[in-house]
N, C-alpha and C positions, 0 to 999 in steps of 0.2 A: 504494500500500500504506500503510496507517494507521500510524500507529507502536506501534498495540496487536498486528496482528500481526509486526512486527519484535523488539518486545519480550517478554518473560514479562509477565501481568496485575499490576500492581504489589499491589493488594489481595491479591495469593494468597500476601505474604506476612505480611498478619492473619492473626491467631487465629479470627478469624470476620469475615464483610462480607455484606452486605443488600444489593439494590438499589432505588433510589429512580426515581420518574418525578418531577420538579421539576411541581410543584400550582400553578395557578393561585393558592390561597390562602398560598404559599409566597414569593408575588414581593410588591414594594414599589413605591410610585409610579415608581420609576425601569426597572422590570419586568425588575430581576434578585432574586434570590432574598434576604430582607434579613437582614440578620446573625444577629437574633437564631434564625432559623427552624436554623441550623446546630448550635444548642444543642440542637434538638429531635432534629435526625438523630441525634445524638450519643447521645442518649438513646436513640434508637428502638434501637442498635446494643448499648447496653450493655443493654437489658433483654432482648437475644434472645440476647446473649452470657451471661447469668446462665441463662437457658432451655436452654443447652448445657451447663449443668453439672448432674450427678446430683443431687446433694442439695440444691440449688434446686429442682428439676423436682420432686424428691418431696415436697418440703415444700409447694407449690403445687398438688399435689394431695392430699393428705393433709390440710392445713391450711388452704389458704387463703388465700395470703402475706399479699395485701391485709385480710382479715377479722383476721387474726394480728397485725398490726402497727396495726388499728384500734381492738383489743382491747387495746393493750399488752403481746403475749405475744413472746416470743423476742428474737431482735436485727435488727436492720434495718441499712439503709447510708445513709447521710445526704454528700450533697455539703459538700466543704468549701471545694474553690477547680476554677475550672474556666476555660478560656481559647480562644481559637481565632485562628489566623492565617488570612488571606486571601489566596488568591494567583492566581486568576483568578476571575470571575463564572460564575455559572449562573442559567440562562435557561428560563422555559418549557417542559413536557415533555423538556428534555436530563433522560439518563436516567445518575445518579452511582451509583458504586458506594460504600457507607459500611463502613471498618474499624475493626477495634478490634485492642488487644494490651493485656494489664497487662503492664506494665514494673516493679513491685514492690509487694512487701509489706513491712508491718513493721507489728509490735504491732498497731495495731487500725487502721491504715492502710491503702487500697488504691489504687497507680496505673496509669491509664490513658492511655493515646494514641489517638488517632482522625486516620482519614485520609480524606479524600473525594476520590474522582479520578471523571474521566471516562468513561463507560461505552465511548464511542466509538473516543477518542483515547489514552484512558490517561494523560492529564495530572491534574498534582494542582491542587485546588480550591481546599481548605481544609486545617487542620489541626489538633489542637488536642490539650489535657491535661485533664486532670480528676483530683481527690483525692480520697475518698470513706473516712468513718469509720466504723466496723462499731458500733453503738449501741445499748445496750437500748434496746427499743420503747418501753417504759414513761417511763422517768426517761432517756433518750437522753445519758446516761452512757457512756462509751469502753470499750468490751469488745473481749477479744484475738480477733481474728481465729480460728474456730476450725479444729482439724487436721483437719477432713474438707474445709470450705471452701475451705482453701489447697489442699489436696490434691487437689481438684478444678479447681482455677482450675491448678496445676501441669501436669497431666495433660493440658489441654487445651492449653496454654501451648508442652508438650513440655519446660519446661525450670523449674530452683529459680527460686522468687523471692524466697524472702529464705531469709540465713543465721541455722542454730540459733542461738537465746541462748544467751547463757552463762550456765550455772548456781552 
């Protein structure tokens, strides 16, 4: 017996998670998967975890996200720091399961965590964070996160991520 049916899926306790089949164009002369491709999953996660929320989803089709932010129209998210720990290799077609959760908000702030485990066995791969600023498209000047976004990113979340300001 596996230890993925012993346990509950550890990804089910993301906000959302994707599954990956590890790509031959994904591995490195040493033919495990090479660091920087981790950054990519990570991303692949956070832009379907944006496509979970409403008024992302509308604004992407009503506007265009990409054509809008190439335009300089609205606000966009811009990375500000982002990180990943290592903690076993993957390999050729092993098939990972990729999560996300934001862990907070503030002002024009957004945080994330990402987990990548084993589709098989349930063990964790990698791990990592990432910071992201909410930015006019235009002049990518620091704008407040807005209350339908948070409220959306809440809602999916289940739970507050940041506390009201004080007025």
């Amino acid at each position: 017996m596996s230890s993925i049916e012993k346990n509950t899926r550890p990804w089910e306790k993301c906000s959302a998670h994707i599954e990956i089949s590890v790509a031959w164009r994904d591995l490195d002369a040493y033919g495990h998967v090479n660091n920087a491709v981790y950054f990519s999953y990570f991303e692949m996660i956070r832009i379907h975890y944006f496509t979970l929320l409403p008024g992302f989803r509308k604004n992407m089709e009503e506007k265009g996200i990409l054509r809008g932010m190439m335009e300089g129209r609205g606000n966009t998210m811009t990375l500000v720091n982002t990180s990943c720990t290592y903690k076993r290799q993957a390999f050729l077609s092993q098939k990972l399961v990729v999560g996300i959760k934001v862990t907070g908000a503030r002002r024009s702030f957004v945080d994330m965590q990402y987990k990548i485990y084993d589709r098989e066995e349930g063990f964790l791969v990698a791990k990592g964070t990432s910071v992201h600023a909410v930015v006019d498209a235009k002049t990518f000047r620091a704008k407040k996160i807005s209350p339908e976004f948070l409220a959306d990113m809440e809602t999916l979340e289940g739970r507050r991520l940041s506390k009201p300001e004080k007025t």
